[in-house]
C-alpha positions in Angstrom: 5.9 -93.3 -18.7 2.0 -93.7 -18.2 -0.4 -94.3 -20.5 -1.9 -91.3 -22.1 -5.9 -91.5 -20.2 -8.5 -92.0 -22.4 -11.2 -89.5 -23.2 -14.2 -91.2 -22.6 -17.4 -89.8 -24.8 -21.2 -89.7 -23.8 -22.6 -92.6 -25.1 -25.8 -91.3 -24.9 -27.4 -87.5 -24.3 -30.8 -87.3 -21.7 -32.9 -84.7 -21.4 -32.6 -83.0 -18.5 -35.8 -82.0 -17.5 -38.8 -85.3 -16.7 -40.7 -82.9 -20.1 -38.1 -83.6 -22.3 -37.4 -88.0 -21.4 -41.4 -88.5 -21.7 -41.3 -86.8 -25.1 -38.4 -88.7 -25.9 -39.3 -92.0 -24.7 -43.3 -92.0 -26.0 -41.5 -90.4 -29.5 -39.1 -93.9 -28.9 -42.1 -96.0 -28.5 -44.2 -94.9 -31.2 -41.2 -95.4 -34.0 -40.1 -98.4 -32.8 -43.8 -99.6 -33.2 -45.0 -98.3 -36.0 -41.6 -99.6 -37.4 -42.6 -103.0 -36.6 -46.0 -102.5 -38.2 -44.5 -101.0 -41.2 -42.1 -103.7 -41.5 -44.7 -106.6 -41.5 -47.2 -104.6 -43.8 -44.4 -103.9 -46.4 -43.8 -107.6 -46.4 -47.0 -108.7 -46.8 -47.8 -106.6 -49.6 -44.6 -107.7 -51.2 -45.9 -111.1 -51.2 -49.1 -110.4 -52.1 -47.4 -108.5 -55.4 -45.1 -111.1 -56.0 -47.6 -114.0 -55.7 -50.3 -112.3 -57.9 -47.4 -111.8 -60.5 -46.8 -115.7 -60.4 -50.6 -116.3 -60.7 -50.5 -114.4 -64.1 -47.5 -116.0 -64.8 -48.8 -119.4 -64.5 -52.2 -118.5 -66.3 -50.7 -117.0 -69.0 -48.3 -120.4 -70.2 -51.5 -122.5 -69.4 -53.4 -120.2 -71.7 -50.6 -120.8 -74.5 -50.1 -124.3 -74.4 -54.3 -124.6 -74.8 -54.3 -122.2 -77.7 -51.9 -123.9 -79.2 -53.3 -127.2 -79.0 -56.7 -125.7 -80.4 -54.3 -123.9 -83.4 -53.4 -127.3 -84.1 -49.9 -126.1 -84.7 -47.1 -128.7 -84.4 -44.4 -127.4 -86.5 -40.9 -126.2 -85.6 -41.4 -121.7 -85.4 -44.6 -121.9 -85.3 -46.1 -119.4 -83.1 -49.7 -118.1 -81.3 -50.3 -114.9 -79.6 -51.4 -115.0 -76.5 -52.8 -111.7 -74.2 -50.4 -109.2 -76.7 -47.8 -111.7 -76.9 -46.1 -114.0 -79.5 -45.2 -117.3 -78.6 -43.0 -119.2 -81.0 -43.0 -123.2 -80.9 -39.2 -124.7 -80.5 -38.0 -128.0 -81.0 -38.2 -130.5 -77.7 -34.8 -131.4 -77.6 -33.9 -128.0 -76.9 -36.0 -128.1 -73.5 -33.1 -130.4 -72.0 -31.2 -126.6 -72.0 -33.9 -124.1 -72.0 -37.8 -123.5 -72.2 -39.8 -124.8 -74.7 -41.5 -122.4 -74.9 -40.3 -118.4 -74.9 -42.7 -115.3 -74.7 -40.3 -113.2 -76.5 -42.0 -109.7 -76.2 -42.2 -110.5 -72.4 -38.6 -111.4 -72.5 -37.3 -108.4 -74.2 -39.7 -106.0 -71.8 -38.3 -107.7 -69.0 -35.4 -105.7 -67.9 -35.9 -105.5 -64.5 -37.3 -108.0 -61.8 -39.5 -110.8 -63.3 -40.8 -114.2 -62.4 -41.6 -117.0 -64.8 -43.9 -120.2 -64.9 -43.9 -123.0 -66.5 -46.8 -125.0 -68.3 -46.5 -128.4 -70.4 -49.0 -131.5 -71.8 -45.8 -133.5 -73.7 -46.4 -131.7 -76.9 -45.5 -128.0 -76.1 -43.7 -126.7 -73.1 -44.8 -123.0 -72.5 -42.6 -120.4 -70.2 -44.5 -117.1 -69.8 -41.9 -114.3 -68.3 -44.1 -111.4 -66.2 -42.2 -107.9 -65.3 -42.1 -106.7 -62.2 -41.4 -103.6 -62.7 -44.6 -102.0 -61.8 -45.3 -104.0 -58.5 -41.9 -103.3 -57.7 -43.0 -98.6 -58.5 -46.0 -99.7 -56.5 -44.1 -101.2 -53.9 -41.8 -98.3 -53.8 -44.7 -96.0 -53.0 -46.1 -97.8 -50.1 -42.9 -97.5 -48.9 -42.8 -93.8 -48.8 -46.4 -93.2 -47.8 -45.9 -96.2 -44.8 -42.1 -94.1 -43.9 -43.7 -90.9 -44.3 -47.1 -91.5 -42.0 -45.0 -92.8 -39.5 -42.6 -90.0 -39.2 -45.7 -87.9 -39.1 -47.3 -90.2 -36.4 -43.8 -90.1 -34.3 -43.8 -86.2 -34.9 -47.3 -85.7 -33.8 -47.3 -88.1 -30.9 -43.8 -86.2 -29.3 -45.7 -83.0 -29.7 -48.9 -83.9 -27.9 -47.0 -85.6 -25.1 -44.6 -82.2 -24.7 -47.7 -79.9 -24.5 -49.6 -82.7 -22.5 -46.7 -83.1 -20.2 -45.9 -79.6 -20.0 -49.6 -78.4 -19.2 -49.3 -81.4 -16.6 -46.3 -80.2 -14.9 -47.4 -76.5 -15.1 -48.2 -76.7 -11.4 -45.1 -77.9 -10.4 -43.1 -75.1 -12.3 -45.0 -72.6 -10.5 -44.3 -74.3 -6.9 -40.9 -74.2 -7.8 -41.0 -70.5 -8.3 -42.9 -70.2 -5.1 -40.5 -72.5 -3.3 -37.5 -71.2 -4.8 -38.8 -67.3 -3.5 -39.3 -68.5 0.4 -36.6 -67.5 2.5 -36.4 -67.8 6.4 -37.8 -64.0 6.1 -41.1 -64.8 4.7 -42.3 -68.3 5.7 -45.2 -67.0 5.8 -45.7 -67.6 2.5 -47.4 -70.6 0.9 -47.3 -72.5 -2.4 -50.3 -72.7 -4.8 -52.2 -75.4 -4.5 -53.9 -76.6 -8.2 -57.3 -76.9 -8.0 -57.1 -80.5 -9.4 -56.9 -83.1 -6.6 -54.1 -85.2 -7.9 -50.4 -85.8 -7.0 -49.4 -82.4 -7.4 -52.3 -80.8 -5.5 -51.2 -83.6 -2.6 -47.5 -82.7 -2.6 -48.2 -78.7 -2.7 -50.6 -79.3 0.4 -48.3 -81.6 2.2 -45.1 -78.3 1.5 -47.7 -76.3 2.8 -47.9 -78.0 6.0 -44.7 -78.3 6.6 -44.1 -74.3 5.9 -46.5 -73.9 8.9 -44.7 -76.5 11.0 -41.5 -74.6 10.1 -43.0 -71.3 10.8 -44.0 -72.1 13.8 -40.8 -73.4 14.7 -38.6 -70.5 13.9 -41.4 -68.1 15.3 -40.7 -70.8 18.5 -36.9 -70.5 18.2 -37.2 -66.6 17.8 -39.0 -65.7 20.9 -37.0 -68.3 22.6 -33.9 -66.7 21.7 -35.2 -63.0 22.8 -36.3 -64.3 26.1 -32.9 -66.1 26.6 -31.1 -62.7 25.7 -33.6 -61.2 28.3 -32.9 -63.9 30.9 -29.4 -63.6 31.1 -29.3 -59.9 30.0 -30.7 -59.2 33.9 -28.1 -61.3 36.2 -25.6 -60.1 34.2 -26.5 -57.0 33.9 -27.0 -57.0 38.2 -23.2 -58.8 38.4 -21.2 -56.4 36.2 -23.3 -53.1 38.6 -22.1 -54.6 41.8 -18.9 -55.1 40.3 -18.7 -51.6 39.0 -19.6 -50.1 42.5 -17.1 -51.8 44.5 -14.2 -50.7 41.9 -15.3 -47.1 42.0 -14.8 -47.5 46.0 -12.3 -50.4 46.4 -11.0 -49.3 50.1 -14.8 -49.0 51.8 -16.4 -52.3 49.2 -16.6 -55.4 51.6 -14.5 -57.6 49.5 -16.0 -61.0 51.0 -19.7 -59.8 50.4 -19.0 -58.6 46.8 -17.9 -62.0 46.1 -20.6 -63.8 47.7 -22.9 -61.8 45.9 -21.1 -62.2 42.9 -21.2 -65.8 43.0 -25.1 -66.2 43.9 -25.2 -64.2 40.7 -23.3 -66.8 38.8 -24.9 -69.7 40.6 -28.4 -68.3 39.2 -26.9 -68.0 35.7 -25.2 -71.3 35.9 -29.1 -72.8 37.3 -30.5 -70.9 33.6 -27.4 -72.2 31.6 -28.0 -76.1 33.2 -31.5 -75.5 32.3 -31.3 -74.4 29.0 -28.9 -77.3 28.3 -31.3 -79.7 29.9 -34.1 -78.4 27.1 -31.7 -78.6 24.2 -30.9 -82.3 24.8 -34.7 -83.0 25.3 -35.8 -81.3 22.2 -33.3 -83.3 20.4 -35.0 -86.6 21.2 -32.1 -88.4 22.7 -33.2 -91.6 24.3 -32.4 -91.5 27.6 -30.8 -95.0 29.3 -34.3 -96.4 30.7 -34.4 -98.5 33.8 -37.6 -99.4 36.6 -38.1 -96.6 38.4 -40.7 -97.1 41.1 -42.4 -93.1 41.8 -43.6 -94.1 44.7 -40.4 -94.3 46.5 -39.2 -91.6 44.3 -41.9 -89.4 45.8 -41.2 -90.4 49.6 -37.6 -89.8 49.1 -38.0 -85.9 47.2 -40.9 -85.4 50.2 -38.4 -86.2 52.9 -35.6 -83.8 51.9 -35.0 -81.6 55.2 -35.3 -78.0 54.8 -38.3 -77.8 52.2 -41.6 -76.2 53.5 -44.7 -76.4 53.3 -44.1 -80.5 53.7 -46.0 -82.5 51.6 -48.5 -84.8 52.0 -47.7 -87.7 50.3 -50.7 -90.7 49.8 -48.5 -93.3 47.6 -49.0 -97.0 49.1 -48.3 -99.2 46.6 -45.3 -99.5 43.8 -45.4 -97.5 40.9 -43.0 -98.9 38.5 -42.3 -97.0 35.5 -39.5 -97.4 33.0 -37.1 -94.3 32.6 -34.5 -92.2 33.7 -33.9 -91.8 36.9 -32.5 -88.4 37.4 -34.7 -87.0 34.8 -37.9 -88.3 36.7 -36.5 -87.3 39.7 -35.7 -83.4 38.1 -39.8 -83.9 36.8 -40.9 -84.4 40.3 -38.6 -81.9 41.9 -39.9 -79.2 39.7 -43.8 -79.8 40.3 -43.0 -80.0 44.0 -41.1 -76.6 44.0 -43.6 -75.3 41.6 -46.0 -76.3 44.3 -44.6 -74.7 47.1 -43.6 -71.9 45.6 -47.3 -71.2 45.2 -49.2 -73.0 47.9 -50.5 -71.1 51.3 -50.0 -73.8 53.7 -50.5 -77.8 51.9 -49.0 -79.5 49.0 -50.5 -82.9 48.4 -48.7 -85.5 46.0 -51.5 -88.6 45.2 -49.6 -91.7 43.3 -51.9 -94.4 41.9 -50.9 -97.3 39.4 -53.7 -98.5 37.5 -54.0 -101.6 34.5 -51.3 -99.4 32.0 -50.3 -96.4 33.6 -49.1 -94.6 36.3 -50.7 -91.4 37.5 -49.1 -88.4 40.1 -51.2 -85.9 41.0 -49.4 -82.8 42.5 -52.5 -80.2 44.2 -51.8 -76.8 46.4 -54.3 -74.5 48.3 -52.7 -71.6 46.4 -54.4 -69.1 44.5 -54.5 -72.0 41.2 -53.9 -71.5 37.2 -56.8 -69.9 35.3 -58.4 -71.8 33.0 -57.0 -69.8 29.9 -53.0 -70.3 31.3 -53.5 -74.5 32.1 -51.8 -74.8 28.5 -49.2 -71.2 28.9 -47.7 -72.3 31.7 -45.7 -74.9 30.5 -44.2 -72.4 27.6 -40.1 -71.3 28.4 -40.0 -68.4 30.5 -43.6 -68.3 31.5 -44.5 -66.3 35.0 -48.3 -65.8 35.2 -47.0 -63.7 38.5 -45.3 -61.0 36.8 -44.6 -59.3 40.3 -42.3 -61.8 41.0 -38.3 -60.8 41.0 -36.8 -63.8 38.8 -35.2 -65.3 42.0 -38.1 -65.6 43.7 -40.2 -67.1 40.7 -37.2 -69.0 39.2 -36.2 -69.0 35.8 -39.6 -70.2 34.4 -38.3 -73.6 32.6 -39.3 -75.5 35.8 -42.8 -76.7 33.9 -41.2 -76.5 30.7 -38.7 -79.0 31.5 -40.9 -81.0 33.2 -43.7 -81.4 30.4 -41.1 -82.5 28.0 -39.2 -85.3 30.6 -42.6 -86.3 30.1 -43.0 -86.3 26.4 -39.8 -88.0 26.3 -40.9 -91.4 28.4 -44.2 -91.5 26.4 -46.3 -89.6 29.1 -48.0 -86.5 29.5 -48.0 -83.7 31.6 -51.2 -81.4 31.8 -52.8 -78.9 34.1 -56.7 -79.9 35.4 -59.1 -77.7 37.0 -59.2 -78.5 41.0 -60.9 -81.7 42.6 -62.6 -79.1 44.8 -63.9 -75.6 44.0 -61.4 -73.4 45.6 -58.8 -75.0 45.2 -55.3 -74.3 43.8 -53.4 -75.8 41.3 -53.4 -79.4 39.8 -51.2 -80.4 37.8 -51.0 -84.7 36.7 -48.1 -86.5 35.4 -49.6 -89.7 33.2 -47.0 -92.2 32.5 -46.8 -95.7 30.5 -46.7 -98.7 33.6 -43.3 -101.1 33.8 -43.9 -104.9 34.7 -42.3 -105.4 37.9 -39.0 -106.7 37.5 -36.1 -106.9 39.8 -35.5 -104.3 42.6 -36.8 -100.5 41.1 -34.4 -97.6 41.5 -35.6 -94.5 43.5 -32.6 -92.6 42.0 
């Protein structure tokens, strides 16, 4: 049969707010202090009692002894008073088992504590007996007054550091609240800030930036989602007509060219779909598996892929090395040479040039260019500064997009620049970090 389990007990109870363990530790502090303090005063006025009581003791047989001697009393019961008190003479033998000398008022008032002295010259032998009764009342009220200030002090010292604690951590409360309101509805709320540059003002500033960096993602993530539900809303939309059609007539539909149709549609939403994938897996910052990647050959071999018009013109000499992923750098250059073509009139021009740390590609058509105010827009998702275009002649949009952030991912950058040449079309320069040359560079 097992053993019945045993119910364990707190040991101990916390507060549970950071108010409540700062009132309770200061309040800890201050009595186990003032304890200490109390402790040693007590004592050394307990000393200071007892050793004045032995001083009057001692000064009081002295001052026997000498009056008797100046009495010039010498017989058995004989007796002097001294301060208020008789003192009888007794015989010396009896000083082998007692005093000499007794103060018998002060022995009979002597019911409580008492110290005694001693005083002799061979003649008399003097005990004087001093109650300490009163030191010991006096005591007593030191005691309470000493208990009593410090459960005042303790008392007074918890309350100031609850109301100084809790006017401290006001703020805080109040971002809480705020916080504790903000829902993925209303980011575009804020926290107050204190006026008060401390920690709390800090903290309340730093939650507000990242609010606007969260804003600005979700507004991000929102527009991205409606123009992904518009992207894909249109080929579908164009696969399920034809579709449609062909079932209302299926004897006079030509079969074979629904279903070519059919699958360019699904080729263009696979393209979108690959894309979109593509994005997701750069966004999350995956490290890609980096090797030497020479552009330079990279470039010649995208240029001299039959079928693709205008040509380029390709002025890349010399190795480029660059460390990265091949088939992403080879999607990034494939995309700016498409984007190229798609726009130019009759020249695309790719320049490669590896200076002291980087690498620099320069992509340039005789198109009609970017306007100044779309060189940052046209790398956002689903961006056509042609809206005339029919999405299958101006691709899905992402082509920059992707491109910009293959190159955030190798540590480069990705910008549009105002043409070399007035007149001119676009320009667009891919800046990457410079490999050492080592080994044999991969083109692919």
């Amino acid at each position: 049969m097992p053993a019945p389990a045993r119910r364990r007990f707190p040991l101990r109870v916390r507060p549970a707010t950071v108010r409540g363990r700062m009132t309770l530790a200061v309040a800890a502090v201050l009595a186990v202090a003032l304890t200490a303090g109390a402790t040693v005063l007590l004592g050394t006025v307990r000393g200071d009692l007892w050793q004045s009581a032995r001083d009057a003791s001692q000064r009081q047989a002295d001052l026997a002894v000498t009056l008797m001697e100046r009495a010039g009393k010498s017989g058995i019961g004989d007796s002097v008073e001294v301060n208020g008190a008789e003192v009888e003479v007794v015989p010396v033998s009896e000083a082998a088992s007692g005093p000499s000398l007794e103060t018998r008022s002060a022995e009979r008032a002597a019911e409580g504590p008492k110290v005694s002295s001693f005083s002799a010259d061979g003649r008399y032998r003097a005990r004087s007996v001093v109650d300490l009764t009163a030191a010991e009342d006096t005591l007593r009220g030191v005691l309470v007054l000493v208990a009593t200030g410090v459960l005042l002090i303790v008392l007074l010292g918890a309350a100031l550091t609850w109301v100084a604690v809790g006017r401290a951590l006001a703020p805080v409360e109040a971002v809480r609240r705020e916080a504790a309101e903000i829902t993925a509805n209303d980011l575009h709320r804020r926290l107050p800030v204190p006026p008060a540059r401390d920690e709390i003002s800090r903290l309340a500033t730093t939650l507000n930036n990242t609010l606007d960096r969260l804003d600005r993602a979700v507004t991000r993530l929102r527009v991205f989602t409606g123009d992904v539900s518009h992207e894909l809303r249109g080929p579908l939309t164009v696969l399920r007509t034809r579709l449609e059609l062909a079932l209302a007539r299926p004897d006079g539909a030509d079969w074979p060219e629904v279903a070519a149709e059919a699958l360019e549609d699904t080729g263009r939403l696979q393209t979108l779909v690959g894309d979109l994938l593509l994005l997701a897996r750069l966004d999350a910052h995956r490290e890609p598996h980096h090797r030497q990647v020479d552009l330079t050959l990279l470039t010649h071999d995208l240029a001299r892929r039959p079928g693709i018009t205008p040509p380029a013109d390709i002025d890349a000499l010399g190795p480029a090395p660059v460390l990265g992923n091949a088939a992403q750098l080879t999607r990034l250059l494939a995309n700016l040479l498409e984007n190229a073509r798609r726009h130019a009139v009759a020249a695309v021009r790719v320049r490669v040039t590896a200076g002291g740390h980087e690498v620099v590609l320069e992509v340039t058509d005789d198109g009609p260019g970017i306007p100044a105010e779309d060189r940052e827009r046209v790398f956002d998702r689903f961006t056509r500064l042609d809206d005339a275009r029919t999405r299958h002649d101006g691709g899905t949009g992402l082509g920059l997009a992707i491109a910009r952030s293959i190159a955030t991912a190798h540590g480069g950058t990705l910008t549009a620049r105002a043409p070399a040449a007035s007149g001119g079309g676009a320009r667009l320069v891919l800046r990457l970090p410079k490999a050492p040359p080592q080994g044999r560079p991969d083109s692919m």
